[in-house]
C-alpha positions in Angstrom: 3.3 -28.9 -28.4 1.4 -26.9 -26.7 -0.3 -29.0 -23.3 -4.1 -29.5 -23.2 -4.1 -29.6 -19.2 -2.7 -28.5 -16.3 -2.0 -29.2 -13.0 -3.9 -26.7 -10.7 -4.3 -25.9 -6.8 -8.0 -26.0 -5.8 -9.9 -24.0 -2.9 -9.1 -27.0 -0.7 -5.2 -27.6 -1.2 -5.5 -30.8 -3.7 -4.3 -30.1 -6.7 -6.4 -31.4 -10.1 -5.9 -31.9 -13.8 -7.6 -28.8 -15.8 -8.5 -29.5 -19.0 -7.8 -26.2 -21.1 -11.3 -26.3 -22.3 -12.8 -25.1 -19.6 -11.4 -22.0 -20.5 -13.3 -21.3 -23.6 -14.7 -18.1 -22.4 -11.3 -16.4 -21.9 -9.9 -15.2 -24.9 -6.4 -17.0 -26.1 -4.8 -13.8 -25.8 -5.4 -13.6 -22.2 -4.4 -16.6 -21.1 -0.6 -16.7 -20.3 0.7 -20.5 -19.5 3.8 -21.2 -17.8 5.6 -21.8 -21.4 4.8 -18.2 -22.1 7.5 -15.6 -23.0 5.1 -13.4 -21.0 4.7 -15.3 -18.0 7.6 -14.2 -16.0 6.6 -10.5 -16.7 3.4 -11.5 -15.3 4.5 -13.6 -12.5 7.1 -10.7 -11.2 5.9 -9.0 -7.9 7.6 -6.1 -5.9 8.8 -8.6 -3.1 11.3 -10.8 -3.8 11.1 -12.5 -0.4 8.3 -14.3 -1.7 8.9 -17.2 -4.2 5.3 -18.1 -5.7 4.7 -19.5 -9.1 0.6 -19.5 -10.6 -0.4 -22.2 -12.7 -2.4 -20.0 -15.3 -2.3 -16.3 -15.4 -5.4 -14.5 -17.2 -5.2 -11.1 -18.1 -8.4 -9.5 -19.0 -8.9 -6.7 -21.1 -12.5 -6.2 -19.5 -14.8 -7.0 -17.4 -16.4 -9.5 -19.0 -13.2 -11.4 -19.3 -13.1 -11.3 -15.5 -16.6 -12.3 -15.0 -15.4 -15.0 -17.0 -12.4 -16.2 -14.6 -14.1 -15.9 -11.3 -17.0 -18.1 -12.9 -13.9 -20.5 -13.7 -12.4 -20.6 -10.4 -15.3 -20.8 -8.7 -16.9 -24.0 -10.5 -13.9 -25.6 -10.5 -12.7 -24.8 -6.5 -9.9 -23.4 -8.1 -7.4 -21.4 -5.8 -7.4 -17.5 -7.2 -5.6 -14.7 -6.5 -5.9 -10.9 -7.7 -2.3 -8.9 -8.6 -3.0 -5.1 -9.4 0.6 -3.8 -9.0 2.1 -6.4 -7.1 3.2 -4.3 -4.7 1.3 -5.7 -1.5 4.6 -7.0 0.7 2.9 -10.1 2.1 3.1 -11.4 -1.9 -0.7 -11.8 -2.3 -0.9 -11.1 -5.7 0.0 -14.5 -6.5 -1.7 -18.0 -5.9 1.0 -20.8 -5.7 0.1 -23.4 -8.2 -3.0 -21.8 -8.9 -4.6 -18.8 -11.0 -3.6 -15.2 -11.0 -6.1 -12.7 -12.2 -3.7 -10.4 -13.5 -5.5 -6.8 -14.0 -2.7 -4.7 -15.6 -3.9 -4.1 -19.0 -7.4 -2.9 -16.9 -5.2 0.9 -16.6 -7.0 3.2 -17.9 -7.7 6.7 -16.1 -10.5 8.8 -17.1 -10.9 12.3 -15.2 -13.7 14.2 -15.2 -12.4 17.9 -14.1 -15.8 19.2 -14.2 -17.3 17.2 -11.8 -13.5 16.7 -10.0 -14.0 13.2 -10.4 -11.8 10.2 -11.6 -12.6 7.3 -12.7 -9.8 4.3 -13.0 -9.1 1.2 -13.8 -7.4 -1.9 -11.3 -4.2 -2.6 -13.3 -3.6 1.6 -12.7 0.0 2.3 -10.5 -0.3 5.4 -8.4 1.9 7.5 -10.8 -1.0 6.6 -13.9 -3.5 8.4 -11.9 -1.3 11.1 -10.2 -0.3 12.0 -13.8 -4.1 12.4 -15.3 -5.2 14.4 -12.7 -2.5 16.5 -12.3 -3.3 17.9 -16.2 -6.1 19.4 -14.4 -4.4 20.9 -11.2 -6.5 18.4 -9.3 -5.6 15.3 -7.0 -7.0 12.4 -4.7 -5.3 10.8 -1.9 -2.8 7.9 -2.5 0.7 6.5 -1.8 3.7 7.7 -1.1 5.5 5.7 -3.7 4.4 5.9 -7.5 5.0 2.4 -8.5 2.6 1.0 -6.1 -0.7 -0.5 -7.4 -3.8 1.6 -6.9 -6.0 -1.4 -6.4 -4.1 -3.0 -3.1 -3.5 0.6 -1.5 -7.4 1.7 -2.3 -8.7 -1.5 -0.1 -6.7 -1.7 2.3 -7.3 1.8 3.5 -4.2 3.8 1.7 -2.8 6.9 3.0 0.0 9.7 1.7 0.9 13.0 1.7 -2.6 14.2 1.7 -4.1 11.8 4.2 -4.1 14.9 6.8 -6.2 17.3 4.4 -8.8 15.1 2.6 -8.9 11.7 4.6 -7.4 7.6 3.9 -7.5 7.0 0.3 -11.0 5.1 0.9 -12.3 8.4 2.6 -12.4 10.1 -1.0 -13.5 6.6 -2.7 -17.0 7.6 -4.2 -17.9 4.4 -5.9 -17.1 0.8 -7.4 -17.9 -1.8 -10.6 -17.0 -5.2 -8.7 -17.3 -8.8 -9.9 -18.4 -11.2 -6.6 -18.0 -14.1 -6.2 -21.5 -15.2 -7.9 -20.1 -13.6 -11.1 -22.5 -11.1 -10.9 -20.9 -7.1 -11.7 -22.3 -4.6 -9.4 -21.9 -0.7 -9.2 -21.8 -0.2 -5.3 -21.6 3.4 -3.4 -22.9 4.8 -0.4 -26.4 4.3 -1.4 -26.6 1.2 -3.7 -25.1 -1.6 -1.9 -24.0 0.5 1.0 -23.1 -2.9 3.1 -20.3 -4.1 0.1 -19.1 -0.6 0.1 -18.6 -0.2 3.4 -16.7 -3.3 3.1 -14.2 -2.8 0.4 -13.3 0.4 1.9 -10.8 -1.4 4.1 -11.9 -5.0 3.7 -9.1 -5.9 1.1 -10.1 -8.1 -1.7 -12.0 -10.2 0.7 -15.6 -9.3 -0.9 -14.9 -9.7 -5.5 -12.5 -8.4 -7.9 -12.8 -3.9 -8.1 -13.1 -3.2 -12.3 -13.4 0.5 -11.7 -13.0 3.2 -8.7 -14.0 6.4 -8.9 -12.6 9.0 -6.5 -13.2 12.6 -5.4 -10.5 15.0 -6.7 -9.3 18.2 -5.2 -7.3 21.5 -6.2 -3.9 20.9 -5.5 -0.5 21.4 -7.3 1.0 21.4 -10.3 3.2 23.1 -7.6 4.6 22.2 -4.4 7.3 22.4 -1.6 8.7 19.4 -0.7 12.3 17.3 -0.6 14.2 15.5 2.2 16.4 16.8 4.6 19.3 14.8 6.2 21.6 15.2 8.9 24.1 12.7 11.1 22.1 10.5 13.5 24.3 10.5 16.0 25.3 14.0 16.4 21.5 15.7 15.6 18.7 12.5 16.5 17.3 13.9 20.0 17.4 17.4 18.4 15.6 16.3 15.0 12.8 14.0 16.7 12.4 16.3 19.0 12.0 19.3 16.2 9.5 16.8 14.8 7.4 15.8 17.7 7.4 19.5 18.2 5.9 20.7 15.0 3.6 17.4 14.2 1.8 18.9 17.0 0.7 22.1 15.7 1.3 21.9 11.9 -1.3 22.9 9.4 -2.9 20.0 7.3 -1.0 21.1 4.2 2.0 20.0 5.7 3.3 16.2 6.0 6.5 15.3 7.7 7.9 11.9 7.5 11.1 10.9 9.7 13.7 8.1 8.8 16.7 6.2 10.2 19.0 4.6 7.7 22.2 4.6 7.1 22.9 7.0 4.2 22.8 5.5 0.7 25.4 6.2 -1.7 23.0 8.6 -3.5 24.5 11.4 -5.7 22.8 14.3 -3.2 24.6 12.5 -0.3 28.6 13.5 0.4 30.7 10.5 -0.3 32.1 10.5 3.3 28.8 10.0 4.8 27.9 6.9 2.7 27.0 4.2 4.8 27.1 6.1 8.0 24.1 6.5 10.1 21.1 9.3 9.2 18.1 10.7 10.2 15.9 12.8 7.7 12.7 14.5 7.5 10.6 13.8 4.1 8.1 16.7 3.8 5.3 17.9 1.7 3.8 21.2 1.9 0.8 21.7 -0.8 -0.2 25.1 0.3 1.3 28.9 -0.2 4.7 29.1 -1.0 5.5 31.6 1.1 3.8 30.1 3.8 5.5 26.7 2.7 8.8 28.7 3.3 8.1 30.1 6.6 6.5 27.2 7.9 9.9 25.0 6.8 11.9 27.4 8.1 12.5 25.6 11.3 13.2 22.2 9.8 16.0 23.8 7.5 17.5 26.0 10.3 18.2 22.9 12.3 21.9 21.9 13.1 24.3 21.1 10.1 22.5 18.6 7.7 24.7 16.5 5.4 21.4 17.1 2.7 18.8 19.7 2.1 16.5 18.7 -1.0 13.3 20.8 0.4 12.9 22.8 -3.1 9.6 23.8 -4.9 8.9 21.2 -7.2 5.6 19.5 -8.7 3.7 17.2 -6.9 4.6 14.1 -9.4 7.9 14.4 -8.2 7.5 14.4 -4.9 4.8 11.1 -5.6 8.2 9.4 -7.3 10.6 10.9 -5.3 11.2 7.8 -2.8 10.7 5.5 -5.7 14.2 4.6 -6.1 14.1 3.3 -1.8 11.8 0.6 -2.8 13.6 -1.1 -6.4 11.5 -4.4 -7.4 12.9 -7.2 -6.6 14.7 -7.1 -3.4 13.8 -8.5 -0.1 11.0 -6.6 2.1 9.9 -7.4 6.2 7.8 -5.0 7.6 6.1 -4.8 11.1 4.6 -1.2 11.8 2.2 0.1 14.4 -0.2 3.0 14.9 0.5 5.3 17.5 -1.9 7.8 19.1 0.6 9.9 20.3 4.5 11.0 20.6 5.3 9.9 24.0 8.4 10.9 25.4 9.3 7.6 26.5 8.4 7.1 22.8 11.3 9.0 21.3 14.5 7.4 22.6 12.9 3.7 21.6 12.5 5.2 17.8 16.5 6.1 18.2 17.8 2.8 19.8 15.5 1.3 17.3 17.1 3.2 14.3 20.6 3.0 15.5 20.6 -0.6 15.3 20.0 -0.9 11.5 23.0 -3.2 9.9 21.0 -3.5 6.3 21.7 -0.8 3.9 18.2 -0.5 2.4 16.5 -1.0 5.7 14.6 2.1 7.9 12.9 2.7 10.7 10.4 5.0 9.5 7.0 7.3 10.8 4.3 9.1 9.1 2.4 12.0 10.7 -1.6 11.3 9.8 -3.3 13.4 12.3 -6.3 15.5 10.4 -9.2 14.6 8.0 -9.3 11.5 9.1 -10.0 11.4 12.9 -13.1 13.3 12.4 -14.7 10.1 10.2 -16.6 8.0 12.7 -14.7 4.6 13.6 -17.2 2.6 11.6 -16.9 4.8 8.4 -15.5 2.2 6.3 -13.8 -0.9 7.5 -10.3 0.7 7.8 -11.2 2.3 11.0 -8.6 3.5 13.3 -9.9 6.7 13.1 -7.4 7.4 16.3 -4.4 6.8 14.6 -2.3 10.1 14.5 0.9 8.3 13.7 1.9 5.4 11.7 5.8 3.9 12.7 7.8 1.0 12.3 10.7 -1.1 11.0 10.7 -1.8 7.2 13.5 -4.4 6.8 15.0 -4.6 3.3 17.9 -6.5 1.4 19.0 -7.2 -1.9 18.3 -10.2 -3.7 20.9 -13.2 -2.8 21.8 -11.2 0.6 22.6 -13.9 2.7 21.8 -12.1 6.0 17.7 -12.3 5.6 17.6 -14.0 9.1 19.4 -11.5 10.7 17.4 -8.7 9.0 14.1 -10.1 9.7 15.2 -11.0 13.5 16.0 -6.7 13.7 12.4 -6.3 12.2 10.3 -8.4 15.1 12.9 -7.3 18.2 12.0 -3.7 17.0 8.0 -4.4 16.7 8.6 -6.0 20.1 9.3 -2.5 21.2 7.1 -0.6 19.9 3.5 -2.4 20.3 3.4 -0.9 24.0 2.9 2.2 22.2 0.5 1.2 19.5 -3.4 2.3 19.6 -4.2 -1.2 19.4 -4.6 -1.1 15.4 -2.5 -1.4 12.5 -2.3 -1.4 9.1 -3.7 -4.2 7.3 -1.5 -3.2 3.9 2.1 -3.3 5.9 1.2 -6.8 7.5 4.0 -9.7 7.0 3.5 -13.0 5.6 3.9 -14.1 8.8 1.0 -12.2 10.9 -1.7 -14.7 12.1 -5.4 -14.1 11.9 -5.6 -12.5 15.5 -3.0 -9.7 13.5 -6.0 -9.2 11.3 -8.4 -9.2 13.5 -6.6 -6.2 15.7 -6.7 -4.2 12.2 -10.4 -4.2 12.4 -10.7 -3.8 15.6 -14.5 -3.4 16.7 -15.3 -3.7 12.4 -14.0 -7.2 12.8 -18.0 -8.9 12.9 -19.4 -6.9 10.7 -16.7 -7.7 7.7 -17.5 -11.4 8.4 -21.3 -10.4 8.4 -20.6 -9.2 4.8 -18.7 -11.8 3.7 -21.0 -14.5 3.7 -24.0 -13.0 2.2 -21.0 -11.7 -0.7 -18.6 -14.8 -0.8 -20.0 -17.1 1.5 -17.7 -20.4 -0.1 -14.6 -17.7 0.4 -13.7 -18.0 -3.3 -11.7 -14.8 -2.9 -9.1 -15.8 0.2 -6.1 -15.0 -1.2 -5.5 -11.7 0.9 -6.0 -11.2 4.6 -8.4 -13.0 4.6 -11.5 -12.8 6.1 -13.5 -15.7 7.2 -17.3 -15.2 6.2 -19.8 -15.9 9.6 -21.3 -18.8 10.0 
């Protein structure tokens, strides 16, 4: 029998009894209990670290049926959550013991090639979108892995491969349909509720639930040169970082490198000899000529004897998916990253020690090259700020589910942030923060935006219905 309660967190950590008829506004269909064959499905997030299980999940085909749930959590003090792909590391898709708005079936993508817009929906993963547009020959700026939700990596900044031509993901974010917390659904842009927009574009899910982003799109692809490019760490490191530190300097904009440490996965492109054994590699993405993709290259693939060379032409989907397969579902994630201003010298040899210490497999210590489009926005163009940021690095930790060495992996991940934060602008990035950074780690995200998100807060969510996120607590 089927039960006509439940037993539900509220706002204020009690837990009550829900009778299911308060839920007469949300269609049967999208309601999926615990009983439900679809509620693991539902329930399963990209992290397995985290071990969370909702009460209720609702899955609206609309807006209006998310209207309906934030009017249910919010006059009941119920505890809510939002989960677009899942993907956010910290687990905050997911409200223990309380209710998950689950936006997946909200996917669709509608592009506009005329007016090089898109238009898509929350429950959309990176690859829905990159797919669409790329139809039309035309892009926007997201991820660098396809599986990711579009929702999370939109307000929490978001960059990728195109983050030095065009800007953070929220730099080409032209406008949003939000639900807040009163249940009303606004449109909000730079002109209509400029405040909230400013907001969301960095401010996580702090400020109402996004039903629809629309982004700028730009010329670029089907075609592309991109690939990894591996070699031994321990005979080529000094020589590849300082190849690296040596272009990232004076690259064009088309160009994005990426550096990793890892030991070598038994992958079918790597010789079986070198499985397990200690790597670096360049990941890089050149959207521009292909002859001048070629030339510019050139130095990367003349370097020293690499164990790999996958730098080919090949479309831009595939380079979106091609680190897919580094980050499976399920396993075990512990991140702590930093952004850097600059590639110190002293800098260098820390990155090496760092990445020479790595006992996990699936574990990396990893950097992105940024510098571009989006040090010319001003610092208080959106709340991502860290418009200094030329650089982002850190240690991702990572282990397969049952792994018994978590400890030791996670203890790697904090003795190698340890090292690293004298480097660090002073920022970070709120989408890469662990479930154990404190409010003063959210706080340093924002930076000198800090007030004025709180400012926002209460005049959009002043009870903090939506605090399931890094959370923002409104001014008083």
């Amino acid at each position: 029998m089927a039960p006509d309660s439940l037993n539900i967190s509220t706002l204020d950590g009690d837990t009550v009894l829900l009778d299911l008829n308060a839920l007469e506004r949300i269609p049967e269909k999208a309601r999926v209990l615990p009983a439900d064959p679809r509620f693991d499905e539902a329930t399963l997030i990209w992290n397995g670290l985290i071990d969370k299980k909702p009460a209720l999940v609702i899955q609206p085909d609309n807006t209006a049926e998310v209207v309906s749930t934030v009017d249910l959590a919010r006059d009941h003090g119920l505890l809510l959550s939002i989960k677009g792909g899942g993907h956010n590391i910290s687990g905050l898709a997911l409200a223990d013991r309380g209710v998950t708005l689950d936006m997946s079936r909200m996917n669709e993508v509608r592009v506009d090639a005329n007016r090089r817009v898109v238009h898509a929906g929350p429950g959309c993963l990176l690859g829905d979108v990159d797919r669409a547009t790329q139809e039309h020959g035309l892009v926007t700026t997201l991820g660098f892995v396809s599986q990711t939700g579009l929702a999370g990596l939109t307000l929490g900044g978001g960059f990728g491969y195109l983050t030095r031509r065009f800007g953070f993901t929220v730099d080409e974010l032209i406008e949003i349909e939000i639900v807040t917390a009163d249940g009303q659904v606004r449109r909000s842009n730079r002109e209509t509720e400029p405040d909230l927009f400013w907001a969301i574009r960095g401010g996580g899910g702090n400020f109402g639930v996004v039903t629809e982003f629309t982004y700028r799109l730009h010329e670029v692809g089907p075609d592309i040169v991109g690939g990894l490019i591996a070699w031994p760490a321990q005979d080529h490191a000094q020589d590849v970082l300082g190849l690296y530190q040596e272009l990232t300097a004076s690259a064009p904009r088309e160009l994005t490198l990426v550096i990793t440490m890892r030991l070598a996965p038994p992958a079918p492109f790597i010789p079986e000899p070198w499985h397990g054994k200690p790597m670096i590699a360049i990941v890089a993405c050149h959207t521009g000529d292909p002859a001048q993709a070629l030339e510019d290259l050139a130095p990367i693939k003349g370097l020293g004897h690499p164990i790999a060379d996958l730098i080919v032409p090949k479309t831009y989907v595939e380079q979106q998916s091609m680190l897919d397969a580094t980050q499976p579902k399920g396993a075990n994630y512990y991140w702590k990253t930093e952004f850097v201003a600059e590639l110190a010298d002293d800098f260098l040899p820390v990155f090496v020690d760092i990445g020479s210490a790595i006992e996990s497999p699936m574990s990396q210590m990893m950097m992105f090259h940024l510098e571009g489009a989006v040090n010319e926005h001003a610092e208080d163009d959106g709340a991502v700020g860290n418009r200094d940021a030329t650089y982002v690095t850190g240690a991702a930790g990572a282990w397969p589910a049952g792994n018994l060495d978590g400890d030791k992996y996670q203890a790697w991940v904090r003795q190698s942030w340890e090292k690293i934060s004298p480097f660090s602008t002073g920022g970070n990035y709120i989408n890469f923060q662990t479930i154990d950074d404190d409010t003063s780690r959210i706080e340093s995200s924002y930076r000198a935006n800090y007030e004025r998100l709180q400012k926002v807060k209460a005049r959009y969510d002043p009870g903090n219905l939506f605090r399931v996120n890094r959370n923002l607590a409104p001014a008083r």
